[in-house]
C-alpha positions as CSV (number, residue, x, y, z in Angstrom):
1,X,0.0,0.0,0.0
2,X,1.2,3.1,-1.0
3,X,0.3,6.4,1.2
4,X,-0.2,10.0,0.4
5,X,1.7,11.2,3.9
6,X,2.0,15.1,4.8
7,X,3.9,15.8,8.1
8,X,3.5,18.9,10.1
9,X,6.9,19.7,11.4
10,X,9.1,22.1,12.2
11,X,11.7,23.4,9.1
12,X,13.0,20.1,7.6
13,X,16.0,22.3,6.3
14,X,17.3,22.8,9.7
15,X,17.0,18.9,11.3
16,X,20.0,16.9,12.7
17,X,20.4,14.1,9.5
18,X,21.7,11.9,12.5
19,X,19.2,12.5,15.4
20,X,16.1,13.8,14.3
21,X,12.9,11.5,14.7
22,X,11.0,13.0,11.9
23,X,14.0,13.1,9.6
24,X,14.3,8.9,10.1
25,X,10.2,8.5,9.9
26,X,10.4,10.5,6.5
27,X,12.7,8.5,5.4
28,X,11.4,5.4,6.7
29,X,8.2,6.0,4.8
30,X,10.0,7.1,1.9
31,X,12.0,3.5,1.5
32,X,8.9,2.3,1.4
33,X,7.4,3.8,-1.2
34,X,5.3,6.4,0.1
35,X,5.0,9.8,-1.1
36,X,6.1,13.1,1.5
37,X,4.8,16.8,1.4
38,X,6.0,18.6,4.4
39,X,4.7,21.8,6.1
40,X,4.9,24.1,9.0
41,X,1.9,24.6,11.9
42,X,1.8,28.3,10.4
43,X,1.3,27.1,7.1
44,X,-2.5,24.7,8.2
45,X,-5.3,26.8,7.4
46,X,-9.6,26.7,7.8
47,X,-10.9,27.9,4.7
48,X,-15.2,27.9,5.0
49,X,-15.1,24.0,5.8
50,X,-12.1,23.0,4.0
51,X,-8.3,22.1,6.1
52,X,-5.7,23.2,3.6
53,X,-2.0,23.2,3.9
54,X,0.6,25.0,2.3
55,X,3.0,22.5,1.2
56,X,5.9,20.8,-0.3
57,X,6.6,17.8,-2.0
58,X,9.8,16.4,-0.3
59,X,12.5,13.7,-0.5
60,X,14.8,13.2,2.2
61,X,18.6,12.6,2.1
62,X,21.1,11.7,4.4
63,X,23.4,15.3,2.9
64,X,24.7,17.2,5.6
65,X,23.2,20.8,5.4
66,X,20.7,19.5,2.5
67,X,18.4,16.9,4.8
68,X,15.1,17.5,1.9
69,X,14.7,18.1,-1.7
70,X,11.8,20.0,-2.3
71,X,9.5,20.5,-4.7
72,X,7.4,23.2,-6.2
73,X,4.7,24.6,-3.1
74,X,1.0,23.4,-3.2
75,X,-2.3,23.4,-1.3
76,X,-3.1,20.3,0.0
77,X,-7.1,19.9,1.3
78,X,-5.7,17.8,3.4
79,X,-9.7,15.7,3.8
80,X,-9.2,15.2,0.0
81,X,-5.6,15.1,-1.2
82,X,-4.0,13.0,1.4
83,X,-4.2,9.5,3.8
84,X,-2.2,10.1,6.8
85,X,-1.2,13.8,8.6
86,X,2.2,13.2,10.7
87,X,1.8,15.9,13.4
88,X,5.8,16.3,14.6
89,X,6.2,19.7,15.2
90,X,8.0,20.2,18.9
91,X,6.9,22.4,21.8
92,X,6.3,24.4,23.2
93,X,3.1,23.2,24.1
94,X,1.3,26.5,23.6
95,X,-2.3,28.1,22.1
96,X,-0.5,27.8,18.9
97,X,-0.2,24.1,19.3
98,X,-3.6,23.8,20.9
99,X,-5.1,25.6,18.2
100,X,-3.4,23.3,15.5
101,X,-4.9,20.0,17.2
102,X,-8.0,21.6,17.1
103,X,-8.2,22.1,13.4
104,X,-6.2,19.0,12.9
105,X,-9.4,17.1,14.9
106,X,-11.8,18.4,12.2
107,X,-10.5,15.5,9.7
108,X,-11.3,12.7,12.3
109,X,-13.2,10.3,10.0
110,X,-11.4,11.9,6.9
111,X,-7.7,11.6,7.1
112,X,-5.7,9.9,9.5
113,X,-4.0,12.3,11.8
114,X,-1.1,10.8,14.3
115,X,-0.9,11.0,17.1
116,X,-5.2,11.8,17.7
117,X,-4.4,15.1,17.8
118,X,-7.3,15.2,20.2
119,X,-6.3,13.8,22.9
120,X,-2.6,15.3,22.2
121,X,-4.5,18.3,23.0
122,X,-6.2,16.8,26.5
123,X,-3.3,14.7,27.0
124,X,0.2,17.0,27.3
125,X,3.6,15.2,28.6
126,X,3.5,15.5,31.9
127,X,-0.3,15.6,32.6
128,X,-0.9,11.9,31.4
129,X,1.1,10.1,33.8
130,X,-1.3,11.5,36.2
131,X,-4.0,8.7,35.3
132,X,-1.1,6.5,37.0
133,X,-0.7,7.5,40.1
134,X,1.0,4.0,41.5
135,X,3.8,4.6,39.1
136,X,4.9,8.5,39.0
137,X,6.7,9.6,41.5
138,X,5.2,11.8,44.5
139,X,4.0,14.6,42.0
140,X,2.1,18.1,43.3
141,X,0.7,20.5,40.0
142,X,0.2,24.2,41.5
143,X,0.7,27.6,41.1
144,X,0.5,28.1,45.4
145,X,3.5,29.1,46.9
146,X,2.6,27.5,50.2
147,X,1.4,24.2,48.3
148,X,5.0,24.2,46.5
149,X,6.8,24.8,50.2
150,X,4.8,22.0,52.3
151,X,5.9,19.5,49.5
152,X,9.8,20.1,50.0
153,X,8.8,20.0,53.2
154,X,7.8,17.0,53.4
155,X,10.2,15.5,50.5
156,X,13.3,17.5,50.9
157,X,14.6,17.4,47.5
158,X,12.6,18.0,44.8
159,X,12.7,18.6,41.1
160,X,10.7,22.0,39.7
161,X,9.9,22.2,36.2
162,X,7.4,23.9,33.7
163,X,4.2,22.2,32.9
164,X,4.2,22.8,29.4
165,X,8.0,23.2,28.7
166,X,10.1,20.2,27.0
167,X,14.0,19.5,26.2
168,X,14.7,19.7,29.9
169,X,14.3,23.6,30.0
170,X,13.6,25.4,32.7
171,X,14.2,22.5,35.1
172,X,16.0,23.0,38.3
173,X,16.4,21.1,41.5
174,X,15.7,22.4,44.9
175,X,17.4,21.1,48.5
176,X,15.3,21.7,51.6
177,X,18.1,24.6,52.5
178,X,18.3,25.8,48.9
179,X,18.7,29.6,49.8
180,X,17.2,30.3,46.1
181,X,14.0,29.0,46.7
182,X,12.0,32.4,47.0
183,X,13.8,33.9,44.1
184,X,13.2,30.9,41.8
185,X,9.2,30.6,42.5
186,X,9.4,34.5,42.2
187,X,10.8,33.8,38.3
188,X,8.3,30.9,37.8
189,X,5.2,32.8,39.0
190,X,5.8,36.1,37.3
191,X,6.5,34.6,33.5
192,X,3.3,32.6,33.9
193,X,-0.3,31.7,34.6
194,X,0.6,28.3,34.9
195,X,0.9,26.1,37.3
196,X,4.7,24.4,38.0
197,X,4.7,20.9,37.9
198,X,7.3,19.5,41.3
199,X,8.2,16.0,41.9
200,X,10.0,13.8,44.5
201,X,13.9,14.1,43.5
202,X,14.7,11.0,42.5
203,X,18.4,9.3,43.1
204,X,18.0,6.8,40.5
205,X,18.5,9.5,38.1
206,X,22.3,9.4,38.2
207,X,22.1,6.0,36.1
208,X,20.2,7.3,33.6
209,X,16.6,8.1,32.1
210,X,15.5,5.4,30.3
211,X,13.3,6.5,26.9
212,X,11.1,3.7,25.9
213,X,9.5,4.2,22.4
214,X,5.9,2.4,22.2
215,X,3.8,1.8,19.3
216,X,0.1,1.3,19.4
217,X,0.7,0.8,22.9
218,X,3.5,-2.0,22.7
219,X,7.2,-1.4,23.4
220,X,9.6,-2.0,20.7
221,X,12.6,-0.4,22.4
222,X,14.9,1.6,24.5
223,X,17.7,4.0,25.1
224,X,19.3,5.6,28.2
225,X,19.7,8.7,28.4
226,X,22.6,9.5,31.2
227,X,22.9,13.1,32.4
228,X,26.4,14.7,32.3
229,X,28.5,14.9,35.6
230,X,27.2,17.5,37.7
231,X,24.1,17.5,35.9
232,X,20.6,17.0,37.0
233,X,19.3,16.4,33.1
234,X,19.7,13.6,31.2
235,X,17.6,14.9,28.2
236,X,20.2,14.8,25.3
237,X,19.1,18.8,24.5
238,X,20.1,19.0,28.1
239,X,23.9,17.0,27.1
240,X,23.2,13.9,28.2
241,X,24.9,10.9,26.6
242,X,22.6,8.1,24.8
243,X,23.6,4.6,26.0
244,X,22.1,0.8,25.1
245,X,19.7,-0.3,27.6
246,X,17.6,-3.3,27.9
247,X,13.8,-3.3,29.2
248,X,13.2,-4.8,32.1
249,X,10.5,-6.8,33.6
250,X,9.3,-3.1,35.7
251,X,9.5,-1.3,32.0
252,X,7.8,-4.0,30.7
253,X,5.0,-3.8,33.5
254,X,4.6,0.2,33.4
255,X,4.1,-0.2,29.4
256,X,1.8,-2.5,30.2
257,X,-0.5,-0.3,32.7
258,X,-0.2,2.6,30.0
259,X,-0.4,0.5,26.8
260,X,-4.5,-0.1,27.0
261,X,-5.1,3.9,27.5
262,X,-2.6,5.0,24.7
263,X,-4.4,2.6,22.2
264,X,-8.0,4.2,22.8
265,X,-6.6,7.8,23.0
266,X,-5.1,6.8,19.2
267,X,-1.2,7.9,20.3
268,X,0.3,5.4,18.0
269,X,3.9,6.4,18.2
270,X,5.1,7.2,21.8
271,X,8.0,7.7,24.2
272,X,7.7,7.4,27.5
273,X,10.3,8.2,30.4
274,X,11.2,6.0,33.3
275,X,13.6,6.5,36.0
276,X,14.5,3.8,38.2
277,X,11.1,2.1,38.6
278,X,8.9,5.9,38.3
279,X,7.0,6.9,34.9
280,X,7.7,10.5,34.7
281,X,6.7,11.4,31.2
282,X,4.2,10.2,28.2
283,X,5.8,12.1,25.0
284,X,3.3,12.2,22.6
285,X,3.4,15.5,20.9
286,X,7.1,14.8,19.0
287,X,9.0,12.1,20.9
288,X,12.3,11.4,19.8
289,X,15.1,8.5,20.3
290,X,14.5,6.0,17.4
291,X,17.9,6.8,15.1
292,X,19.8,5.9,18.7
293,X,17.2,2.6,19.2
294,X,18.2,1.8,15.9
295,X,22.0,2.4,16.2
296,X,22.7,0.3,19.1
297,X,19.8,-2.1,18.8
298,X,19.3,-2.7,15.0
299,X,15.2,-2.4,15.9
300,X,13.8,0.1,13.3
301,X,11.2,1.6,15.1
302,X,9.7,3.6,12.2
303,X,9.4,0.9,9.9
304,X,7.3,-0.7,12.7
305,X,5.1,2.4,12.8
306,X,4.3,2.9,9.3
307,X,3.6,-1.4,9.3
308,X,0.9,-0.5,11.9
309,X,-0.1,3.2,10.3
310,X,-0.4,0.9,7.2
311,X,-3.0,-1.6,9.0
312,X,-4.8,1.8,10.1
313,X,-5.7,3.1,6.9
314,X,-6.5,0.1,5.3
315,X,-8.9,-0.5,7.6
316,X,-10.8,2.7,7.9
C-alpha cells in the first residue's frame, strides 16, 4: 500500500540528519514507497469548511546541510488530497499548538491524523502520567506558593519544572536549604499563569533516564539517556549521553498499565520516560530517540510504525 503522507513539522531544512525522529520517519516511509509533502503549523489553514496546507513535496537525504529536496509549493485539502497527517512539530506546548490540534481534529473520520491530535490536545507530557498514580513519583501541579513549600517540606529534594516546557528547560532542582527557593518561585510565578509541575527528587536518576519508544501501545525499544557529571538532566538537549539499555521486567509492566489507555486515545507512536522504577513522562506531541534505538539495537522503530499506520488506513 502506497500512502499519500503530509507531516507537520518544524523546518526540515534545519534537522539533525543523524538524530532527528522525523527526519528517520520520513525517510522510513519514503524507502517504502510512500509519497512526503512537508509543512509548518503556520502554514494549516480553515478555509469555510475546507483544512488546507501550504506545502511541499519532499524527498529526504542523508546530505549534511541539504536533509530535503523540495519540490514546487502546493495546497493540499488535506480531507481530500492525502491519507495520513504526521503531526511532529515540537513544543512548546502552547495556544499555537492547541489551536493546531483543534483544526487537525476536524479530519477525524477523513484523514488519518497521528498522534489523535485530540487527545494530544487533553493529554500534554507531563499531565498523562497523572492517570497512574502508583507509578509516577510523588507529583504536586500548582501555582500556590505554600502548596510548592509543604511538599519540600515534606520530601526534601525536589525537582521543579514547567508544565508545558520540553528538552529539559527550565528545570531546576531544589534542597530543603536551597537559599534560592524564594527567588526561583518568584521567576516561575511572574512569567506565567501556569501552574509548576514538582516532583520527588529522585536518586536513580544518576544512572540514567531510560526512553522507551511504544507503538500502538507496545514497546519496541529503549535507550538511556545519562545526564552529564554535575548535571541533574539527562535529556540529550540538556547534554546527556545516549547509551544501550535493555527493558526490564518493571518497563515491561509500566508499558503495560499505559499501553490499553494510549491505544484508545489513538497515540500510536510514543515515548515514555522512566527512571529507576517511576514513569515521569508520556511524549506524545514529537518524541524522539529511534535513530539511537536503531544504532545500538538494530530495531527500526519507524518501519514498525508505518507497518501499523499501514494496517490503520487500510482498515478505515
Amino acid at each position: 500500500m502506497s500512502l499519500r503522507i503530509a507531516i507537520q513539522m518544524d523546518p526540515l531544512e534545519s534537522v539533525d540528519i543523524n538524530a532527528d525522529t522525523t527526519f528517520a520517519l520520513a525517510e522510513s516511509a519514503q524507502e517504502m514507497g510512500h509519497t512526503l509533502w512537508v509543512y509548518e503549523p503556520k502554514h494549516l489553514s480553515f478555509d469555510t469548511g475546507r483544512l488546507l496546507a501550504r506545502a511541499r513535496p519532499a524527498r529526504v537525504q542523508r546530505v549534511k546541510d541539504q536533509p530535503g529536496i523540495m519540490g514546487e509549493e502546493t495546497v493540499l485539502d488535506l480531507a481530500e488530497d492525502v491519507d495520513v497527517v504526521l503531526m511532529r512539530q515540537d513544543p512548546p506546548f502552547d495556544m499555537a499548538y492547541i489551536t493546531a490540534c483543534h483544526l487537525l481534529e476536524l479530519l477525524k473520520g477523513r484523514t488519518l491524523v497521528l498522534n489523535d491530535p485530540e487527545f494530544v490536545r487533553s493529554g500534554p507530557e507531563k499531565l498523562f502520567p497523572l492517570l497512574f498514580p502508583e507509578i509516577i513519583p510523588n507529583t504536586l501541579i500548582s501555582r500556590d506558593i505554600q502548596a510548592i513549600l509543604d511538599f519540600r517540606d515534606r520530601h526534601k529534594d525536589i525537582i521543579i519544572k514547567p508544565l508545558y516546557g520540553n528538552g529539559g528547560a527550565g528545570v531546576f532542582r531544589m534542597k530543603e536549604d536551597d537559599s534560592n527557593f524564594g527567588s526561583l518561585m518568584e521567576m516561575f510565578l511572574e512569567q506565567t499563569r501556569e501552574p509548576l509541575i514538582a516532583q520527588a527528587f529522585l536518586k536513580a536518576v544518576s544512572n540514567g533516564d531510560k526512553r522507551i519508544i511504544l507503538v500502538d501501545g507496545e514497546p519496541v525499544g529503549a535507550i538511556n539517556r545519562r545526564p552529564k557529571k554535575g548535571e541533574t538532566r539527562s535529556n540529550l538537549h540538556a547534554g546527556g549521553t545516549a547509551e544501550p539499555v535493555e527493558l526490564t521486567e518493571t518497563d515491561r509492566g509500566i508499558c503495560e498499565a499505559i499501553g490499553p489507555e494510549l491505544r484508545r486515545r489513538g497515540q500510536i507512536f510514543v515515548g515514555i520516560d522512566v527512571i529507576g522504577d517511576k514513569l515521569t513522562e508520556v511524549n506524545v506531541t514529537s518524541p524522539t530517540g529511534i535513530q539511537e534505538l536503531k544504532r545500538f539495537t538494530d530495531i527500526d522503530a519507524a518501519a514498525i510504525f508505518w507497518k501499523t499506520v499501514q494496517r490503520m488506513v487500510a482498515k478505515s
